[in-house]
C-alpha positions as CSV (number, residue, x, y, z in Angstrom):
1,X,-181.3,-70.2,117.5
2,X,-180.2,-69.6,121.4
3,X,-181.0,-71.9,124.0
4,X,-183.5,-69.3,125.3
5,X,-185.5,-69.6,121.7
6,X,-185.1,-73.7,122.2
7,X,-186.6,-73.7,125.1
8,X,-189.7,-72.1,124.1
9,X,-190.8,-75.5,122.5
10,X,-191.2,-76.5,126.1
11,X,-191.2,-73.3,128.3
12,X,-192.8,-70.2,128.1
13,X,-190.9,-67.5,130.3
14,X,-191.0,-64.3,127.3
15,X,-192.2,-63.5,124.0
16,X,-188.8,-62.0,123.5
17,X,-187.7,-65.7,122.8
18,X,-190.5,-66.9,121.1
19,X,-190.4,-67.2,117.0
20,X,-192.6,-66.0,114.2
21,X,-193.9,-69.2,113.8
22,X,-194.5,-70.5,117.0
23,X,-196.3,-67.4,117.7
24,X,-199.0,-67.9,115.1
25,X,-199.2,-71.4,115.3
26,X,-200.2,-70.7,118.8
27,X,-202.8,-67.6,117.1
28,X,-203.8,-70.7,114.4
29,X,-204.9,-73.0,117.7
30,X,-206.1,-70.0,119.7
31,X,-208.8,-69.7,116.2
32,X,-209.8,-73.4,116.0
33,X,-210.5,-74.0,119.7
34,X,-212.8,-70.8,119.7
35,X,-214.4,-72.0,116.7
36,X,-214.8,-75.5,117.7
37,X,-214.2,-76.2,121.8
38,X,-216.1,-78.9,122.0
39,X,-213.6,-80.8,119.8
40,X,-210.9,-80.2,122.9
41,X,-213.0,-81.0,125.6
42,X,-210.9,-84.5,126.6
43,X,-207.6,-83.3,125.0
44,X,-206.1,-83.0,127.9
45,X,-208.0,-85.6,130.2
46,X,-206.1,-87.3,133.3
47,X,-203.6,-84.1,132.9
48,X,-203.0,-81.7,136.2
49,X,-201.7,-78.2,135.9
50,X,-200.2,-76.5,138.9
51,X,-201.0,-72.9,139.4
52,X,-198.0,-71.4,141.4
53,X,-199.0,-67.7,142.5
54,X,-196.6,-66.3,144.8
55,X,-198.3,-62.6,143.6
56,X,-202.3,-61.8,143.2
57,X,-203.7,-62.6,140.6
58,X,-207.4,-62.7,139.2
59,X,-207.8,-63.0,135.3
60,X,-204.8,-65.0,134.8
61,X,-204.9,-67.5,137.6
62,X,-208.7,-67.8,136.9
63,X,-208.4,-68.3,133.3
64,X,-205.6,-70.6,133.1
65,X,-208.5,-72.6,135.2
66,X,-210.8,-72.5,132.9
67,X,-208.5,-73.2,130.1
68,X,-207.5,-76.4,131.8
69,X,-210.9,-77.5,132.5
70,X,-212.2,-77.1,129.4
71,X,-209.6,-79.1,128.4
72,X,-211.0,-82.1,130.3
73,X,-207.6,-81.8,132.7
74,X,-207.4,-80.5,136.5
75,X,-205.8,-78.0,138.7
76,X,-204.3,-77.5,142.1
77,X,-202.0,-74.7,143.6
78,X,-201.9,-71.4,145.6
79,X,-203.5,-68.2,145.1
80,X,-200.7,-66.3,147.1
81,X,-197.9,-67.3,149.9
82,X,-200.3,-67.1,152.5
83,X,-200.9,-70.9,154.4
84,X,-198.1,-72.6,152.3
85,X,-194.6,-73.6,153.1
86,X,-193.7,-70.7,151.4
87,X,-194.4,-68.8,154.6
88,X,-191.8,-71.1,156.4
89,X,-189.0,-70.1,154.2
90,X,-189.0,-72.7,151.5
91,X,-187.2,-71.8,148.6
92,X,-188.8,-71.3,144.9
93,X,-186.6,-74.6,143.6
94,X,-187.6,-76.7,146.8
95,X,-191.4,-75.3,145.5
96,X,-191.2,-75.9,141.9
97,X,-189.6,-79.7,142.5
98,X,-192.5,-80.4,144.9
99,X,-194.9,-79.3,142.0
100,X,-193.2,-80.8,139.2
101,X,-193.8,-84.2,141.3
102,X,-197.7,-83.4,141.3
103,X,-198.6,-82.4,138.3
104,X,-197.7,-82.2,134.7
105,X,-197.4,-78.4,133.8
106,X,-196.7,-75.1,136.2
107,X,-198.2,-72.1,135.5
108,X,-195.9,-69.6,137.5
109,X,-196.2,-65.7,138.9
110,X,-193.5,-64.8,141.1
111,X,-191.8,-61.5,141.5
112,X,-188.1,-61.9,141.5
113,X,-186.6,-61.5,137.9
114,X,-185.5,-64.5,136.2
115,X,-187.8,-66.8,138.2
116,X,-189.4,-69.3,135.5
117,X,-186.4,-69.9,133.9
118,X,-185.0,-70.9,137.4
119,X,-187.7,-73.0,137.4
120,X,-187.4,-74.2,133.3
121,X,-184.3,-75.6,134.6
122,X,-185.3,-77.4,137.6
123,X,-188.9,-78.6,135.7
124,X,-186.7,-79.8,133.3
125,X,-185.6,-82.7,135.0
126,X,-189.0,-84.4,135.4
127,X,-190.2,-83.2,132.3
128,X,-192.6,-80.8,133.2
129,X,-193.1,-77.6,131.6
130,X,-193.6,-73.9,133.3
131,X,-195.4,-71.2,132.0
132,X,-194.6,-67.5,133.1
133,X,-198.1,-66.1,134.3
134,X,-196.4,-63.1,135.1
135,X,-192.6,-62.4,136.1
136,X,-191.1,-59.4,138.1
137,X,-191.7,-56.3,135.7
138,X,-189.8,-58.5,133.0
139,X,-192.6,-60.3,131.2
140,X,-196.2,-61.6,130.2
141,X,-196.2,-63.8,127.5
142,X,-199.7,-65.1,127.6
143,X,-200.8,-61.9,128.1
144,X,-199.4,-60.7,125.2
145,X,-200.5,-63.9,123.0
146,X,-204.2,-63.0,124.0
147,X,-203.9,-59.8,122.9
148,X,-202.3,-60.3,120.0
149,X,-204.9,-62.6,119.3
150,X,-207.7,-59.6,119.6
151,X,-205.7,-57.5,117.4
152,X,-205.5,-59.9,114.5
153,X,-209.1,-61.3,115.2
154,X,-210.6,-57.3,115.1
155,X,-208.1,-56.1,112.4
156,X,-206.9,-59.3,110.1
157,X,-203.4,-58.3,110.0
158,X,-200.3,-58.1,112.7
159,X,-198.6,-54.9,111.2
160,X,-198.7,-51.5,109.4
161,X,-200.7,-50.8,112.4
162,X,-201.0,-47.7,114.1
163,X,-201.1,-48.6,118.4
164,X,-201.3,-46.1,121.3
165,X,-199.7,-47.2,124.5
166,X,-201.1,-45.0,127.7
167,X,-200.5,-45.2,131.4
168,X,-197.5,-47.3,133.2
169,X,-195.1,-48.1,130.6
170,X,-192.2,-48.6,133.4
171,X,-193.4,-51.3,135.4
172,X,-196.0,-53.0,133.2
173,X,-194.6,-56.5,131.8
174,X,-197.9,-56.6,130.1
175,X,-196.1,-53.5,128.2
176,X,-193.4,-55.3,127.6
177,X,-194.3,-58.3,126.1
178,X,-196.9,-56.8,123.7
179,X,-194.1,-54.1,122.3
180,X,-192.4,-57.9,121.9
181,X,-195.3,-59.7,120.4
182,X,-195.6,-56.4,117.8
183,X,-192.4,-56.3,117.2
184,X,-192.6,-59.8,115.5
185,X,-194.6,-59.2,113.0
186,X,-193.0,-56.8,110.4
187,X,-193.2,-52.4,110.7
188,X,-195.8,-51.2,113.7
189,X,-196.0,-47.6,114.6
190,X,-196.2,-47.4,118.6
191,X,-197.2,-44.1,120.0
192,X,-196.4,-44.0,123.7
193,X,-197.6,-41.6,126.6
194,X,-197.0,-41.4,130.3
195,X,-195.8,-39.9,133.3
196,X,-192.3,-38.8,133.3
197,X,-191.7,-41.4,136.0
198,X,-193.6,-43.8,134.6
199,X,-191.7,-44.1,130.6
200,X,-190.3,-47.3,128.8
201,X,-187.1,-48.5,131.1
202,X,-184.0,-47.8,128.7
203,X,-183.0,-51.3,128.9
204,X,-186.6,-51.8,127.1
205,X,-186.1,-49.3,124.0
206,X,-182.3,-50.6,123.7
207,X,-183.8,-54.5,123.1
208,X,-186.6,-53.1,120.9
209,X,-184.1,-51.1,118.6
210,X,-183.5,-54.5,117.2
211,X,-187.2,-54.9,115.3
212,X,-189.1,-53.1,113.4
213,X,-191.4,-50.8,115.5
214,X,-191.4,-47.7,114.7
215,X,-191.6,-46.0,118.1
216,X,-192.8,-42.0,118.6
217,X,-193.7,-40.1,122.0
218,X,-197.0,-38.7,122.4
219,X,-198.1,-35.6,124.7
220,X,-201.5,-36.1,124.8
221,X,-204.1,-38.6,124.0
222,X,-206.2,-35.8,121.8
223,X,-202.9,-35.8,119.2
224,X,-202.9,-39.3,118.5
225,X,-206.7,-40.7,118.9
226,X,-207.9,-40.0,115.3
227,X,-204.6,-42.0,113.9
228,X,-204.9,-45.3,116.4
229,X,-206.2,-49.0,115.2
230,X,-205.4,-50.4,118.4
231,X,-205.5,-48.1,121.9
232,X,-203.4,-50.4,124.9
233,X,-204.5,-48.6,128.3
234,X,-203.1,-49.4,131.2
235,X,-203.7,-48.7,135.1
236,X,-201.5,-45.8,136.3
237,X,-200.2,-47.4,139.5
238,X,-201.0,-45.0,142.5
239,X,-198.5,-46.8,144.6
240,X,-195.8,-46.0,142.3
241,X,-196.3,-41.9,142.8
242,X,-194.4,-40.9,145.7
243,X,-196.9,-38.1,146.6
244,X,-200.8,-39.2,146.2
245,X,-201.3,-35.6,145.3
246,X,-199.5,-35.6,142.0
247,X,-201.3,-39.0,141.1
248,X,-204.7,-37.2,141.7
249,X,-203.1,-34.4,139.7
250,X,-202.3,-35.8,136.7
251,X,-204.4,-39.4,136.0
252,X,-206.8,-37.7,134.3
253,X,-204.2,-36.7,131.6
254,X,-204.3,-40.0,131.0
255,X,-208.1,-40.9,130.9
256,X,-209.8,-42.0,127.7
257,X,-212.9,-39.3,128.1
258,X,-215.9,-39.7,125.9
259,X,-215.1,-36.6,124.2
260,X,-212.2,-38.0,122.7
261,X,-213.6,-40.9,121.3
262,X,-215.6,-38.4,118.3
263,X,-212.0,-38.3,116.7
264,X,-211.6,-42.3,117.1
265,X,-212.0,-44.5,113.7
266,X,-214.7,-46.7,113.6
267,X,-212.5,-49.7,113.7
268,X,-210.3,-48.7,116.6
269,X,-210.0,-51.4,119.1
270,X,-209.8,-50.2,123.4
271,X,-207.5,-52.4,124.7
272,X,-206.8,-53.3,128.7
273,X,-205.2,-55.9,130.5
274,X,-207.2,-55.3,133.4
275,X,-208.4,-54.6,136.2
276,X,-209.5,-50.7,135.3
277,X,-209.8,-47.8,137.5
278,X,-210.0,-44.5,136.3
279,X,-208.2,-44.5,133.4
280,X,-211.5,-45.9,131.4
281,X,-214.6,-44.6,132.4
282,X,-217.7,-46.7,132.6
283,X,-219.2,-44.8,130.2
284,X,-216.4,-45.6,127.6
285,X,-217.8,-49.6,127.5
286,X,-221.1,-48.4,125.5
287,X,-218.8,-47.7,122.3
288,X,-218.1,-50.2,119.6
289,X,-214.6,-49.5,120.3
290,X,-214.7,-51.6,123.5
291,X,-212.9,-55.0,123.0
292,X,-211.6,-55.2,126.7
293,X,-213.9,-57.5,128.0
294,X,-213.4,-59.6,124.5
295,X,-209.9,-59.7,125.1
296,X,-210.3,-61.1,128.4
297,X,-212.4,-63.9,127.6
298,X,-210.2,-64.5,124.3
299,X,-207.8,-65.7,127.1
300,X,-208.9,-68.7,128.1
301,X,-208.6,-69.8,124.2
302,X,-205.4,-68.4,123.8
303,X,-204.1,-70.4,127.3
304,X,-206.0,-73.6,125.9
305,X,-204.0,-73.6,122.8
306,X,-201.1,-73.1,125.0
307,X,-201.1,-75.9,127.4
308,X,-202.5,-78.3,124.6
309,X,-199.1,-77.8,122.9
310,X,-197.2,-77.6,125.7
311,X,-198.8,-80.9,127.6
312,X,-197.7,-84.3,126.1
């Protein structure tokens, strides 16, 4: 076991160095607080979690709130740079000491790679542990907990699944840490489709060629549809298209129509991460298949069991 995997007993900065086990211990909590939240109402009473945004954020920042609160514990931090010291020039470790001194957990979204485990080291020294809510295009590990947590809820089981990835593959460390997460849990078969520009960084497939997924290109969403237990859409970044006219050209090759869901099983499960644009229709939310809004909410008991294990 590295030091990376060590410190995910009181860090979390990637599912990459997360085990098996801690992983569904975390699923196991996830379960018994959904089924019985009243029970955790105090557990973490007189606790303070910092929220340390230097990026927007809605569902996480939001959620991690929640999760706290229903916790019995409270929250304080910053929603982006904008009226902090931040804005003055002070550094992330200056930041993160300051925080660690106010609360007793950091929940951190910063854009520079490596980031929480700068901050895993300096929390360290007060005792305090940080939680990646979101770092660079690197990772997501709550994110992929939560949805993880969907999958096994909807389809009992965490492999010999089928799983369609669609839309930004390159940038998304939602992406990332799911192919992570899956990759855990014995043989998955991932079906991936995107722009050209927009495909699974190299450095990505080369970590992933150590687990089992079993990883195939799609062309189209029409070839794959009638095969899928899970569908993972994501938002095709406009800003990331250097001409707005090729974006306009091709997103729809990556919209879940209607028409395409006659081919679907009956127990697919439509996956985002969220926010949506056009890549899922409004109309698409009237189908069975639509667990997005599920999976949102199954957040806030996948980041309670979280911070109850983490907080002492």
């Amino acid at each position: 076991m590295n030091e990376d995997t060590e410190h995910q007993t009181s860090h979390i900065f990637g599912i990459r160095y997360m085990t098996e086990n801690f992983i569904q211990g975390i699923l196991d909590d996830a379960s018994e607080i959904k089924q019985n939240p009243s029970k955790y109402a105090e557990a973490l009473k007189g606790k303070i979690l910092s929220l340390a945004f230097w990026e927007a954020s809605t569902r996480t920042r939001l959620s991690f709130e929640s999760a706290m609160l229903r916790l019995g514990g409270k929250t304080l931090g910053f929603s982006s740079q904008a009226g902090t010291s931040i804005e003055k020039g002070e550094s992330l470790s200056d930041t993160i000491t300051m925080l660690a001194g106010y609360s007793d957990c950091i929940v951190l979204r910063h854009p520079l790679r490596g980031s929480c485990k700068l901050a895993a080291k300096i929390a360290d020294k007060y005792g305090v542990p940080v939680i990646s809510g979101g770092s660079g295009s690197q990772e997501h590990p709550t994110q992929a907990l939560l949805d993880i947590f969907t999958i096994q809820e909807y389809h009992h089981r965490l492999s010999g699944l089928n799983v369609g990835i669609v839309g930004d593959l390159r940038y998304s460390r939602t992406i990332s840490s799911l192919l992570f997460a899956l990759g855990k849990f014995g043989r998955n078969t991932i079906y991936y489709l995107s722009h050209p520009s927009l495909h699974l960084q190299d450095e990505l497939v080369y970590d992933l060629e150590s687990t089992d997924l079993e990883m195939h290109k799609a062309t189209n969403l029409a070839e794959i549809i009638s095969s899928l237990d899970v569908l993972y859409v994501t938002r095709l970044q406009k800003e990331r298209f250097p001409d707005p006219m090729l974006y306009n050209k091709v997103k729809e090759s990556y919209q879940l129509r209607p028409d395409l869901m006659k081919a679907a099983k009956e127990d697919l499960i439509i996956m985002h991460p969220l926010p949506r644009v056009d890549e899922i229709p409004y109309a698409i939310d009237r189908f069975p298949q639509a667990k997005y809004f599920e999976q949102a909410k199954n957040g806030v008991y996948t980041r309670m069991a979280v911070l109850n294990r983490l907080i002492h």
